[in-house]
C-alpha positions in Angstrom: 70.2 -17.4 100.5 70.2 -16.3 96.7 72.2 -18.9 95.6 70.3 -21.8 97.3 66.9 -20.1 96.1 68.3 -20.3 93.0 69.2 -24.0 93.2 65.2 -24.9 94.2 64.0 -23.2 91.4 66.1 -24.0 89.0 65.0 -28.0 90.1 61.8 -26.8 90.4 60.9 -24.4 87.2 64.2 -25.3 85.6 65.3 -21.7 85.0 64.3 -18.2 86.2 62.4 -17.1 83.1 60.1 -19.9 83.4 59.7 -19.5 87.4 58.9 -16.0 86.2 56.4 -16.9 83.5 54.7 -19.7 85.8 54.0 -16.6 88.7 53.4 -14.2 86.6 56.7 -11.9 87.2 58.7 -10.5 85.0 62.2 -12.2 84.6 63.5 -8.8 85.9 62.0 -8.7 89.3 63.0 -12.4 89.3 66.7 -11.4 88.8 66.4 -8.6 91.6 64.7 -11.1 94.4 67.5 -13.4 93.5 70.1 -10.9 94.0 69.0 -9.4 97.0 67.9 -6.0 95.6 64.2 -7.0 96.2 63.1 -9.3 99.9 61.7 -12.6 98.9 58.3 -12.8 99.1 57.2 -15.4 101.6 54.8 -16.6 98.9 57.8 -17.9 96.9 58.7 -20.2 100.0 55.3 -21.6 100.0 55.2 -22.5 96.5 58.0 -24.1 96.6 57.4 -26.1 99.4 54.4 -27.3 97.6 56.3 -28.4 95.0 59.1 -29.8 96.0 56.6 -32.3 97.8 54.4 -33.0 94.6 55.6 -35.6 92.6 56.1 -33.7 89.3 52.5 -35.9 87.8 50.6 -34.0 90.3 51.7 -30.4 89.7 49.5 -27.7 87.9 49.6 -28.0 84.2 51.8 -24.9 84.0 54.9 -25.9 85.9 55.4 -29.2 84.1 
């Protein structure tokens, strides 16, 4: 699961300090989720769902 939550936000945020940045985690916690340390929140799911479906134009002014 890490490694293809990784993939979506890396196409989504383009890397894990600016996923981080954009939900207002720390790059730490980020790394921990990622690796399994921490559960995912279901939050992350959602938001990525949203904008993976968003053509980039529409998304809020912070992930673009």
């Amino acid at each position: 699961m890490g490694n293809d939550l990784r993939a979506r936000i890396k196409r989504v945020a383009g890397s894990q300090k600016r996923w981080a940045d954009a939900t207002g985690m720390s790059t730490e916690n980020v790394s921990r989720i990622l690796t399994g340390k921490y559960p995912v929140p279901e939050w992350w799911e959602a938001m990525l769902e949203l904008l993976e479906r968003l053509p980039p134009k529409d998304w809020p002014e912070r992930w673009r």
